[in-house]
DODO-438547 format. One record per residue (C-alpha): x, y, z; residue in one letter. Coordinates in Angstrom, 2 decimals, m for minus. Example, Ala and Ser with C-alpha at 12.3 -4.5 7.8 and 13.67 -1.06 7.14 Angstrom:
residues 2
       u       v       w r
   12.30   m4.50    7.80 A
   13.67   m1.06    7.14 S
END
This chain:
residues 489
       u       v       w r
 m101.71  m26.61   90.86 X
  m99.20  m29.18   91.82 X
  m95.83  m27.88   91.32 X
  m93.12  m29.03   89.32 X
  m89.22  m28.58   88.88 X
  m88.51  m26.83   85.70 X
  m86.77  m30.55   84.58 X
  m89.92  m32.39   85.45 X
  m91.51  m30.17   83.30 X
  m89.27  m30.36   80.61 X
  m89.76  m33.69   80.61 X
  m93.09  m34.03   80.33 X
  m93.57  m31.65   77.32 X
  m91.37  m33.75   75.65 X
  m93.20  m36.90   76.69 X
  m96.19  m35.08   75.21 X
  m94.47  m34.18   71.87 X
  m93.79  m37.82   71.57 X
  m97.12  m38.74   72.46 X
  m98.49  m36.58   69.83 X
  m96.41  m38.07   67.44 X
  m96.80  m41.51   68.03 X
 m100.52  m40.90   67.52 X
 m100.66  m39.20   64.17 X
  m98.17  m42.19   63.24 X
 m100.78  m44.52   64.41 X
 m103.67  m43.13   62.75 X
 m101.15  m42.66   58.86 X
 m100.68  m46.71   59.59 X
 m103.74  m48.24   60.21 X
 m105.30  m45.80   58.76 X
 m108.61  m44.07   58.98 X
 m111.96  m42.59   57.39 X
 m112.57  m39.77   56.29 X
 m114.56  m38.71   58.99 X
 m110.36  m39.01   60.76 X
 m112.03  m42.08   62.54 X
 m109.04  m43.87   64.16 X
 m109.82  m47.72   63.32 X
 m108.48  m49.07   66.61 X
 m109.64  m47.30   69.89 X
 m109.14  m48.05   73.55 X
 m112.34  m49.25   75.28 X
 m113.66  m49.19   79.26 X
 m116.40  m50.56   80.70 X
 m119.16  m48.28   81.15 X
 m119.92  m49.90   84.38 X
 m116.97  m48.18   85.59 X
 m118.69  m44.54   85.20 X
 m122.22  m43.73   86.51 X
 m124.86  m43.21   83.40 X
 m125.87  m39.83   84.79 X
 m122.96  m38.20   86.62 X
 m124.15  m35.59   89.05 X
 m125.23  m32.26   87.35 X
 m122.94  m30.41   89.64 X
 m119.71  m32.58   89.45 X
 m120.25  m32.50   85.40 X
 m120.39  m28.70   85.82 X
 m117.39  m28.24   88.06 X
 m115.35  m30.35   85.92 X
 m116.41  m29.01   82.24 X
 m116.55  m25.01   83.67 X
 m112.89  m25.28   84.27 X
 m111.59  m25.86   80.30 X
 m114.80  m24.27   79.24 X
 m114.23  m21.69   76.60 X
 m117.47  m19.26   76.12 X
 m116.07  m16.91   73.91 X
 m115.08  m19.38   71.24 X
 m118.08  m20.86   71.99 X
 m120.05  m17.96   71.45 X
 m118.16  m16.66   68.18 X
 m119.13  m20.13   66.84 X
 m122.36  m20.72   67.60 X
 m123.91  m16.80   67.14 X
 m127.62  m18.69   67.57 X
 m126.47  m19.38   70.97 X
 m126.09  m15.64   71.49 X
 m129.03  m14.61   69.83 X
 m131.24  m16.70   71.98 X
 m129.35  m15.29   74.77 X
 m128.65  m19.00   76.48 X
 m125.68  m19.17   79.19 X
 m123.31  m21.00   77.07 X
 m122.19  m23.00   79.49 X
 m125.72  m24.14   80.33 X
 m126.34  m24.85   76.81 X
 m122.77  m26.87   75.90 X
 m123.86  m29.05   79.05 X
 m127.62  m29.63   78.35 X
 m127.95  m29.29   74.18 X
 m124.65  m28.46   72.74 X
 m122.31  m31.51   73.14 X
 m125.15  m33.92   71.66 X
 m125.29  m31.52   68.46 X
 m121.53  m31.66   68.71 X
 m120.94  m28.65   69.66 X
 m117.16  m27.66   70.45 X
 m116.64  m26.22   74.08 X
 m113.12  m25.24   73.06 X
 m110.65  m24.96   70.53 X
 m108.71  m28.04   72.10 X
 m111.45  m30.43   71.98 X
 m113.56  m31.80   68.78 X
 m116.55  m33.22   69.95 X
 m117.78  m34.31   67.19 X
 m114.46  m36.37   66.68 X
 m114.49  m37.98   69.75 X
 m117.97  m39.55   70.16 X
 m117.26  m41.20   66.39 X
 m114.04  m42.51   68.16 X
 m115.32  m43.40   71.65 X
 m118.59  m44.92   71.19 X
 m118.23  m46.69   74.74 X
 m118.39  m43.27   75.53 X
 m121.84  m42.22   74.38 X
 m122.98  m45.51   75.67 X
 m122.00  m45.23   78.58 X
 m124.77  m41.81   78.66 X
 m121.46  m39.49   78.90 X
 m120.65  m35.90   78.46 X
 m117.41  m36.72   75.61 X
 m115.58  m33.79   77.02 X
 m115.88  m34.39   80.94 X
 m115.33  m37.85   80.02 X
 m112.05  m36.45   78.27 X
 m111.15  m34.46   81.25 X
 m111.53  m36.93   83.94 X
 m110.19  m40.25   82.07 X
 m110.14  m39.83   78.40 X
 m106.56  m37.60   78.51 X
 m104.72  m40.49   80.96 X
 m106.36  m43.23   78.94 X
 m104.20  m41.37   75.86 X
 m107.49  m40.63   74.03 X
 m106.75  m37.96   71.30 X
 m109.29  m34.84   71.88 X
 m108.87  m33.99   68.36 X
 m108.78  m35.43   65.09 X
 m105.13  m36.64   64.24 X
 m103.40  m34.15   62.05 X
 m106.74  m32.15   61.69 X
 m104.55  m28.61   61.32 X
 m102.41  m30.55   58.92 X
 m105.26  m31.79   57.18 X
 m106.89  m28.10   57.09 X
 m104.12  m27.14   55.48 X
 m104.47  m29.54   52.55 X
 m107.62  m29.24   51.93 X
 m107.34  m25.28   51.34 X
 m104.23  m26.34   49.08 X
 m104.85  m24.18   45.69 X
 m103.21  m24.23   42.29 X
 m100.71  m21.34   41.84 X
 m102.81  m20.38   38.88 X
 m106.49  m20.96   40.43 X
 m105.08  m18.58   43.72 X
 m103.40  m15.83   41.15 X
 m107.21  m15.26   40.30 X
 m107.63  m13.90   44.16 X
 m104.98  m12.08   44.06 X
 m105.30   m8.57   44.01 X
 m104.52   m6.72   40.73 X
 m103.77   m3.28   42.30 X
 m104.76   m1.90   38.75 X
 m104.53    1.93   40.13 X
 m100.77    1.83   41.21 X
  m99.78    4.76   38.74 X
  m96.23    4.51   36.38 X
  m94.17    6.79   35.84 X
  m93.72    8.30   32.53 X
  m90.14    8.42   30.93 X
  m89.49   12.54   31.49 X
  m90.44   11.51   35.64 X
  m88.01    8.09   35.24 X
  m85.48   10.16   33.67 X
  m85.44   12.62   36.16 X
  m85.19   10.65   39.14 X
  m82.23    8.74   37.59 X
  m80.41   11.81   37.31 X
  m81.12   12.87   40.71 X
  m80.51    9.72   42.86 X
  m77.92    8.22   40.36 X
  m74.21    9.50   40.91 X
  m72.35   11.35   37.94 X
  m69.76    8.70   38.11 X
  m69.64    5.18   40.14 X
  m67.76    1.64   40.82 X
  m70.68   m0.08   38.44 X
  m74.80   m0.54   38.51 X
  m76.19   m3.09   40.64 X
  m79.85   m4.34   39.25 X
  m80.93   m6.30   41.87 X
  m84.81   m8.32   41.76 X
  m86.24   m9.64   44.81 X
  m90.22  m10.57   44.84 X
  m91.68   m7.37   47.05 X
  m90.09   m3.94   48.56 X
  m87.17   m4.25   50.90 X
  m88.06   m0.82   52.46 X
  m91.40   m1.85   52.85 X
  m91.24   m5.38   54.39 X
  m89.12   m6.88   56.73 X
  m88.07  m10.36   56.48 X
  m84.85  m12.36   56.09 X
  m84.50  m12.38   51.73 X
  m85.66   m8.17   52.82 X
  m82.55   m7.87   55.06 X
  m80.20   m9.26   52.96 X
  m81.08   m7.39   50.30 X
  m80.98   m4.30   52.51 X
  m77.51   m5.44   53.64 X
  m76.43   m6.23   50.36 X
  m77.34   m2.59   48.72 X
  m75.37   m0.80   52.16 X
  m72.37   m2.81   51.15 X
  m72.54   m2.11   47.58 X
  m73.55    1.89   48.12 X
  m70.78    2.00   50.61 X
  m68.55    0.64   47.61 X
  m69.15    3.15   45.32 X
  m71.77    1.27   43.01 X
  m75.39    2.32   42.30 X
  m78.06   m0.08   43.44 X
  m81.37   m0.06   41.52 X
  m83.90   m2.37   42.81 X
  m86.81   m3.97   41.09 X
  m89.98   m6.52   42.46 X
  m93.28   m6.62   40.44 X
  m95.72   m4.02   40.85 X
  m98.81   m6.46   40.52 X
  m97.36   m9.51   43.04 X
  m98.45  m13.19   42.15 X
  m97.71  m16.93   44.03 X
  m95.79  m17.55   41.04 X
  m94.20  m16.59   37.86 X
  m95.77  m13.96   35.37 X
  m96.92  m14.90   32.07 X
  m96.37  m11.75   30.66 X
  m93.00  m11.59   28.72 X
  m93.81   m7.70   27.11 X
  m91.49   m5.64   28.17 X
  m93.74   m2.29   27.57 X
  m96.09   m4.24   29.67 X
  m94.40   m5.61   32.60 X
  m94.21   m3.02   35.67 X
  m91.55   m2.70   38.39 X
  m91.34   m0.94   41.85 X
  m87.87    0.40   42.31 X
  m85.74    2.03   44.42 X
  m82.37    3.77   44.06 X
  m79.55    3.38   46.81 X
  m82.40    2.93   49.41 X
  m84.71    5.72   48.64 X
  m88.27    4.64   46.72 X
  m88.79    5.75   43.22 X
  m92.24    4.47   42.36 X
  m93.32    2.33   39.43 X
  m92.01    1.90   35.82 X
  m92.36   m0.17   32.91 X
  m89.56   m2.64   31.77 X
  m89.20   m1.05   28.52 X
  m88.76    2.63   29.88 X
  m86.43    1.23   32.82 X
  m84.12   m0.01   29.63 X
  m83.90    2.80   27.30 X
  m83.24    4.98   30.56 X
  m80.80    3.20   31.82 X
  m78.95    2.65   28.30 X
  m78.48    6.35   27.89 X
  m76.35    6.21   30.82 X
  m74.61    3.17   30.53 X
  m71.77    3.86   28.70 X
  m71.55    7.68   30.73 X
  m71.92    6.80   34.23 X
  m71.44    3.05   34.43 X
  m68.10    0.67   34.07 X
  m70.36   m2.33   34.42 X
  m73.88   m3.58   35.25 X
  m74.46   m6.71   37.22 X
  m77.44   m8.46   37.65 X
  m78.68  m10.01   41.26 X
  m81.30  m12.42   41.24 X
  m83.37  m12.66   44.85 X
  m86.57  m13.99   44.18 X
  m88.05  m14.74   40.71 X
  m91.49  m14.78   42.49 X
  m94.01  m12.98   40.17 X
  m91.06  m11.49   37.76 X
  m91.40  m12.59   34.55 X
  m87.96  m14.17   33.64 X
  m88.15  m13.43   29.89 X
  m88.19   m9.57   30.97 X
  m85.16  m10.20   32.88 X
  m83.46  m11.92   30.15 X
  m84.27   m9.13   28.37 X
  m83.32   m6.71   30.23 X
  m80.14   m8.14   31.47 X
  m78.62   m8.79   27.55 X
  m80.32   m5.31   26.17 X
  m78.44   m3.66   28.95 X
  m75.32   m5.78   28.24 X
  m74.59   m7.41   32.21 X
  m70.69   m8.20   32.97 X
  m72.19  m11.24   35.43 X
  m75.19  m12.16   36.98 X
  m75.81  m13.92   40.69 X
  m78.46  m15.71   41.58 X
  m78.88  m16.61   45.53 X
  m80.49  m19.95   46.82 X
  m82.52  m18.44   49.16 X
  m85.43  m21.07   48.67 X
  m85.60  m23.33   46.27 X
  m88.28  m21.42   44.19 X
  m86.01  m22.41   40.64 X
  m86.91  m26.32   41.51 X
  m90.75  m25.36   42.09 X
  m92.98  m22.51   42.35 X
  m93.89  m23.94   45.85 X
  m90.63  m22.09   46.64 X
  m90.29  m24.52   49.87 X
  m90.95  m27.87   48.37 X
  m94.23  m28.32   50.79 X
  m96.52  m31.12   48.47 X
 m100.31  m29.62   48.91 X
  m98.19  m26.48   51.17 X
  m97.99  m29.58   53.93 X
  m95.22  m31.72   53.89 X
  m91.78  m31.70   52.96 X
  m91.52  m33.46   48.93 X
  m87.82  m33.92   48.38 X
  m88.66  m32.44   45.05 X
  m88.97  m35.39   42.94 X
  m88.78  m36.05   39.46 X
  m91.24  m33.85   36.98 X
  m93.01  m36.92   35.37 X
  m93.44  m38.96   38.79 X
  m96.66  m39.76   40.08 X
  m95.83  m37.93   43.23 X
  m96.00  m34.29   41.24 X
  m99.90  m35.68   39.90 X
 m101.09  m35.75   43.59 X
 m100.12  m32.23   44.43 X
 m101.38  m28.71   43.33 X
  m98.17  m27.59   42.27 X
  m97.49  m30.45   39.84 X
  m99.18  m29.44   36.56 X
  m97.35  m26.03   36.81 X
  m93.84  m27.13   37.76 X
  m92.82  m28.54   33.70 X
  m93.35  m24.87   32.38 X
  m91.93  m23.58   35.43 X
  m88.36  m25.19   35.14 X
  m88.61  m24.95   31.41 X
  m88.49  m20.98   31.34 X
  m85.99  m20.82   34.08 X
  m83.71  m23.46   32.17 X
  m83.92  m20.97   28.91 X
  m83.06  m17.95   31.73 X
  m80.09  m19.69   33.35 X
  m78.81  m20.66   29.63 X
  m78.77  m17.01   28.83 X
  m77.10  m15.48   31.67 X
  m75.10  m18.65   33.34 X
  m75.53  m17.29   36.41 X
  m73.28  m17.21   39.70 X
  m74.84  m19.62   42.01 X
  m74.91  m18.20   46.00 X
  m75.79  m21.02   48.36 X
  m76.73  m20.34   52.50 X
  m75.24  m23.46   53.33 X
  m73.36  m26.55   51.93 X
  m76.34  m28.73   52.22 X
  m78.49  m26.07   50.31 X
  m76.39  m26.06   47.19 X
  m75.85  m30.16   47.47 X
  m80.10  m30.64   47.28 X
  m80.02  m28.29   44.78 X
  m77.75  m29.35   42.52 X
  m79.17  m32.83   42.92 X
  m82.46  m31.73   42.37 X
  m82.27  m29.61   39.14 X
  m80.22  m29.35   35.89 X
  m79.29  m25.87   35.20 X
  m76.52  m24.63   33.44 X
  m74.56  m21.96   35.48 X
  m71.01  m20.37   35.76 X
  m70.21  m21.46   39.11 X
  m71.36  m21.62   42.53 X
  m70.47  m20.78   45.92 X
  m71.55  m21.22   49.64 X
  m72.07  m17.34   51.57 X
  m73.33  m18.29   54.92 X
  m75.96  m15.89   56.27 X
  m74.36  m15.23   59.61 X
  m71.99  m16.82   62.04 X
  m72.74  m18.43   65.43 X
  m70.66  m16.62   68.11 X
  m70.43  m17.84   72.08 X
  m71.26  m15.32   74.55 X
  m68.57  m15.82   77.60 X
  m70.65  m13.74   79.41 X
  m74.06  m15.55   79.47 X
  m76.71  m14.83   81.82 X
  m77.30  m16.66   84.67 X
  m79.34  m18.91   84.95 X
  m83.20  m17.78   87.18 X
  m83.67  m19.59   89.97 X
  m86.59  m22.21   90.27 X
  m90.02  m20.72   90.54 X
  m93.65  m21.82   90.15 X
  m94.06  m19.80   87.05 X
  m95.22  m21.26   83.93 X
  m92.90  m22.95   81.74 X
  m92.37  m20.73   78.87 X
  m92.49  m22.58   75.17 X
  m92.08  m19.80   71.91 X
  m91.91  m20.67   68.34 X
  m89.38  m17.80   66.74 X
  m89.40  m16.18   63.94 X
  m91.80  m16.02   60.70 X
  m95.11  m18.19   61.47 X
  m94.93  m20.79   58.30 X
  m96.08  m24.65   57.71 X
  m92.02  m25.30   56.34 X
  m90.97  m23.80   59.93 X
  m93.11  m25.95   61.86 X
  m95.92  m23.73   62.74 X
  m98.35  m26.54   62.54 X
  m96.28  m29.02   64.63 X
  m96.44  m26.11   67.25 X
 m100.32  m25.60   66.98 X
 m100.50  m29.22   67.49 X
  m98.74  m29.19   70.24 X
 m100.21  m26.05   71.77 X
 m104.19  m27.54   70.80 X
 m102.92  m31.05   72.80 X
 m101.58  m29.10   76.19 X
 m102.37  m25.65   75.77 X
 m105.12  m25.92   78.78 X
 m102.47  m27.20   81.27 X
 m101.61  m24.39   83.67 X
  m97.54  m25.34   83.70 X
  m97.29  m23.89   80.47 X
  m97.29  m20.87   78.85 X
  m97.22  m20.49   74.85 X
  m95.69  m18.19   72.72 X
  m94.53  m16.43   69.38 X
  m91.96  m14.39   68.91 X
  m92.78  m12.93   65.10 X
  m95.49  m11.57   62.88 X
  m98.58  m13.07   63.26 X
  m99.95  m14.88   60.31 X
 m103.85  m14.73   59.82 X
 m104.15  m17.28   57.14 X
 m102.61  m19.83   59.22 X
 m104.26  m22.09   61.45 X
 m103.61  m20.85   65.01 X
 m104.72  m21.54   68.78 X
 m105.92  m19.33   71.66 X
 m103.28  m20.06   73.90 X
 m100.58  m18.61   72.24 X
  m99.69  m15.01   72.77 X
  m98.69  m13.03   70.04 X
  m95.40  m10.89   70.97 X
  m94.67   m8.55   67.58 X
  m90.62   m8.85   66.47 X
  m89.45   m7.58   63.87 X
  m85.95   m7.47   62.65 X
  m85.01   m5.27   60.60 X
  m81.41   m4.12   59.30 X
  m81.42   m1.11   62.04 X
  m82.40   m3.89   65.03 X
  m80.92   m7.08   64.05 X
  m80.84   m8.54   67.60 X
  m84.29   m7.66   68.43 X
  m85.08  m11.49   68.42 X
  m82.56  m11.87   70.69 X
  m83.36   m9.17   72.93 X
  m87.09  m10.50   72.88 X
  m86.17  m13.70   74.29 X
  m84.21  m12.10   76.87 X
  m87.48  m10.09   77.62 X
  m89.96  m12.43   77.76 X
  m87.38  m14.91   79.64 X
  m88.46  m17.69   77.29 X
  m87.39  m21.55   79.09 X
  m87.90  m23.28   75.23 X
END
């Protein structure tokens, strides 16, 4: 391996992120088939290569990127008939375009390269040797974008899949009623009924911190902190506006309770009201699979002093909670009745959507809580909800370290690229599997991610999986990660 400095490097990776860009702009422009033919491609003169390169230089060449484990957990008949799969990729497999790695679509480049095939060619040594310096693409443009599109489901047609965890038991009143009086103080600041999409205790994840933060702060103020998600989750907004049907988990003050109806939860909780409670406030997390009619029920039954509803997504423009059109690309949320809301899966259900949430903010006029000044500017730009007021909470606060670490001297080593944080198309997962799919073969780099793996996410071999989870008990453990794994970018 030739060696680099770490700025060469640098450099290069970035040339390379260009280059990757430049091409998928090239194919959107002058467009393509559906096959992801790119109409223009570069040409050479097969005169230049010989028809039948020597078996051995072929084998040299291809054996060094040659993956036979992927190519083995593709093609099982390979593996039945107990065929070297090397041997076969070189002799059979290419011409049935056959894959010989994850990086490199076979079948994709001999319908781009035909001077390739005529010139009698193995497409991927042809790749290896010329094909990469001639800026050939290896893989179809986009192709994880476009595998992400083309699994794009309607919230409704996915909510089918979705499992109904029918045997999750409730608990009856005389159990509710008990636990209230156990975990509940005799007397307290106010009631805190806070609804976030899944258990805080359970998962961890940045709406899961802050609500853990959130109920420490309040606890520690001398209010009681009841929190509800759906028992039965959904990717989007439940139908079902019974209150004697609709189920919560909940937890008290940080300890689980277990599962209760709506209708129970209220005629608990108004027994005590006027005992134990000066007020009751309302916080609204996530609205993902809540029903907001319950709420709305729930919050004027119980007779809320003010309710707060935080901006962390922008789930009340869409139910594609980060505006991705077909879960790919960023939509700037556009008007309900333009054409660009007919092209996308989340269209036909975002009318109904806003027009329930509309009739929930007119009921409670909620307190608006925005991460960031730019958050609440889109937001108020994008929808028309009536609400008390609305302020900007930042999450956290940069802070500089005077006492950095120094710098690691220059070594050989692998240059060390991680994505951080939650693996997700809005964070730019897919850019880095692009990325990783163009260079990951290139021994100056190593590949990483610093999270919780995602399985239903496209992915790529290269990159090594490094579990991080940050929780309210760790909250530097990303930090401490990259300091572990001495990450360059």
């Amino acid at each position: 391996m030739v060696s680099m400095a770490p700025r060469e490097l640098r450099m290069r990776l970035l040339q390379m992120v260009r280059a990757a860009a430049h091409t998928a702009l090239l194919f959107a422009t002058r467009g393509g088939d559906d096959s992801g033919k790119q109409i223009i491609t570069p040409r050479v003169d097969p005169g230049c290569y010989r028809a039948s390169p020597a078996e051995p230089e072929v084998r040299r060449v291809v054996s060094e990127h040659f993956d036979p484990v992927f190519y083995l957990d593709r093609n099982p008949d390979v593996r039945e008939a107990g065929i070297l799969p090397l041997d076969h990729f070189l002799l059979n497999g290419w011409k049935e375009r056959r894959n010989p790695t994850s990086n490199f679509e076979t079948g994709y480049y001999i319908d781009a390269n035909p001077d390739v095939v005529a010139a009698g060619l193995n497409p991927f040594y042809h790749f290896l040797t010329a094909g990469l310096v001639e800026g050939r693409a290896g893989r179809r443009p986009n192709g994880v974008l476009r595998s992400i599109v083309e699994r794009a489901t309607p919230p409704r047609e996915e909510a089918k899949h979705w499992p109904s965890f029918s045997h999750i038991p409730t608990l009856g009143y005389s159990a509710l009623s008990e636990a209230l009086n156990d975990f509940l103080p005799d007397q307290c600041s106010g009631l805190v009924l806070s609804f976030g999409h899944n258990s805080h205790l359970d998962v961890s994840g940045g709406i899961e911190n802050s609500i853990s933060y959130e109920e420490t702060m309040f606890v520690s103020a001398g209010y009681a902190y009841i929190y509800l998600f759906p028992t039965y989750p959904l990717p989007m907004m439940s139908d079902d506006a019974d209150i004697g049907c609709f189920a919560f988990g909940m937890s008290v003050n940080g300890i689980a309770i277990g599962h209760t109806s709506a209708a129970q939860l209220v005629t608990a909780l108004s027994q005590r009201k006027s005992a134990r409670f000066a007020a009751i406030y309302v916080v609204l997390h996530s609205l993902l699979g809540h029903s907001p009619e319950v709420v709305q029920t729930i919050a004027q039954a119980l007779g809320v002093s003010s309710t707060a509803l935080w901006l962390h997504d922008f789930f009340t423009i869409c139910s594609n909670y980060a505006l991705l059109r077909n879960d790919a690309t960023f939509c700037n949320a556009p008007p309900i009745d333009s054409g660009a809301c007919t092209i996308c899966v989340y269209g036909c259900e975002r009318p109904r959507h806003t027009q329930r949430l509309s009739a929930l903010f007119e009921a409670l006029q909620p307190n608006v809580l925005a991460p960031s000044e730019s958050a609440l500017d889109f937001w108020r730009l994008r929808s028309a909800y009536v609400y008390r007021a609305a302020s900007i909470v930042p999450h956290a606060r940069i802070s500089i370290d005077d006492h950095a670490l120094p710098r690691p001297p220059a070594t050989e080593n692998p240059l060390k690229v991680a994505f951080i944080g939650a693996a997700a198309v809005h964070k730019g997962w897919l850019a880095y599997v692009e990325l990783v799919l163009r260079v990951g073969w290139m021994s100056e780099y190593e590949f990483l991610h610093l999270g919780i793996a995602q399985p239903s996410l496209p992915s790529a071999p290269q990159i090594t999986e490094v579990e991080v989870r940050v929780t309210p008990d760790q909250r530097d453990a990303m930090i401490d990660a990259l300091r572990t794994e001495r990450v360059d970018i």
